[in-house]
N, C-alpha and C positions, 0 to 999 in steps of 0.2 A: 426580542432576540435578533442577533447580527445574522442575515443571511450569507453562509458564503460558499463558492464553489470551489472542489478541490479537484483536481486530476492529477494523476500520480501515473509512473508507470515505474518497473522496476527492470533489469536485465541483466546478462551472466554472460561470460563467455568460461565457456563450458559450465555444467550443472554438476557437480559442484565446480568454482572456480571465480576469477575476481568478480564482482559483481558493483550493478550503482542503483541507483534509484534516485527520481527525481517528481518534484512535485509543484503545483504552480496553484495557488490560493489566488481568489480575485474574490473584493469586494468592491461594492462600492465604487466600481471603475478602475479601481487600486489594485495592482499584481504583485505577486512574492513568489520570488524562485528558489527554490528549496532543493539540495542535491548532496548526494553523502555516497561515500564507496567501505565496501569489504576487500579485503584483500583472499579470502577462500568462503566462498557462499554459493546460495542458491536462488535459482530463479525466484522461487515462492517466498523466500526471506526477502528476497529484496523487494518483492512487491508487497509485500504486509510492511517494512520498512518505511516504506515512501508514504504509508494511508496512516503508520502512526505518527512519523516526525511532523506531516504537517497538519495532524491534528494537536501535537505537543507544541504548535507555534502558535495556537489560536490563546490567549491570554484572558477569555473567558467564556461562558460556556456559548456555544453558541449553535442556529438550526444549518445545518451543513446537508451540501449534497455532492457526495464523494465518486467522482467517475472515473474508473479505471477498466483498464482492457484484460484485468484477472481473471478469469472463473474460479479460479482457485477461492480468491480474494470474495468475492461479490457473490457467489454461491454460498461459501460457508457463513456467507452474514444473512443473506435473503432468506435462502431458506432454513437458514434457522440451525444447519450443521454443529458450528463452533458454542452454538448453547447445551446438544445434546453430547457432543464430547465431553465438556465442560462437565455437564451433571456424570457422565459414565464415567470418570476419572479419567478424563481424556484419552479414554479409548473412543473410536469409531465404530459405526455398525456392527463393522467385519470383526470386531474384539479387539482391530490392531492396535496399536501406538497411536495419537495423533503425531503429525509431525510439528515441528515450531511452537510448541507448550510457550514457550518465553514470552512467542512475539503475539501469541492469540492475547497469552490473559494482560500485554498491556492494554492492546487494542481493545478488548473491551473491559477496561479500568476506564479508557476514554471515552468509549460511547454512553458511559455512565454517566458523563459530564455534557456533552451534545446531544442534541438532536440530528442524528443523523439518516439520511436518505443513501444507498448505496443504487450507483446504477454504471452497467456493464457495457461498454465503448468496444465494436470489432478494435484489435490492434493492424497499424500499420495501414488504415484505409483513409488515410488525409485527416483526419481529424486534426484543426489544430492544436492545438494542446496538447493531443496527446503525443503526436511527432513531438512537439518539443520536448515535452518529460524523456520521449526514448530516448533524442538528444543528451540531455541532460547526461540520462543512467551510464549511457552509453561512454561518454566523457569522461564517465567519473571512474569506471572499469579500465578504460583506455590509459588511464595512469599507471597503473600495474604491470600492463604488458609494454608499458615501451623503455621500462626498466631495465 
């Protein structure tokens, strides 16, 4: 299996509000920049956004190690959150609602297919990759408001 690494970041100006997400795949020496916008979203949307589209680029299955600056993201995969939803009828602990029903169960339609490793990047502390994904999101939100 192909090892590869993904970083993603996703961001909003305002919660709800246009949002981007961007994502940077490197194998093999080889890089792919990946970036999409909403015109009214959420932070959390756009960072589950950014970990499926560039798992929806990989063309077969492959062992992955997915870093992003979420907790959102990287909590409900680690510890296991978004499978006990899942079983509760996507309710939460607390009985509530989960939120992003849509964009959990492609995410894990995908990891059905990968091998994947998730691991948790502070955001905004030089990381490079991960500045650029914020770039990226950033970019792609920035369309909206200069409208």
């Amino acid at each position: 299996m192909k090892h590869i690494d993904i970083f993603t970041d996703g961001a909003c100006s305002g919660n709800p509000g246009p949002g981007g997400w961007g994502a940077i795949l490197k194998y093999n020496g080889i890089e792919k920049e990946l970036s999409g916008s909403e015109k009214e979203t959420t932070n959390n949307r756009m960072e589950l956004t950014a970990v499926i589209e560039a798992l929806k680029a990989l063309k077969e299955p492959c062992d992955v190690t997915v870093y992003t600056d979420s907790k959102y993201v990287c909590d409900a995969i680690v510890k296991r959150w978004v499978y006990s939803w899942q079983a509760n009828g996507w309710r939460k602990a607390d009985k509530k609602p989960a939120l992003n029903v849509d964009l959990w169960e492609q995410l894990l339609a995908l990891l059905k297919k990968h091998m994947a490793e998730f691991v948790w990047l502070k955001g905004h502390a030089g990381h490079p990759e991960n500045e650029r994904c914020d770039k990226m999101a950033v970019n792609e939100y920035s369309k909206y408001l200069n409208k």
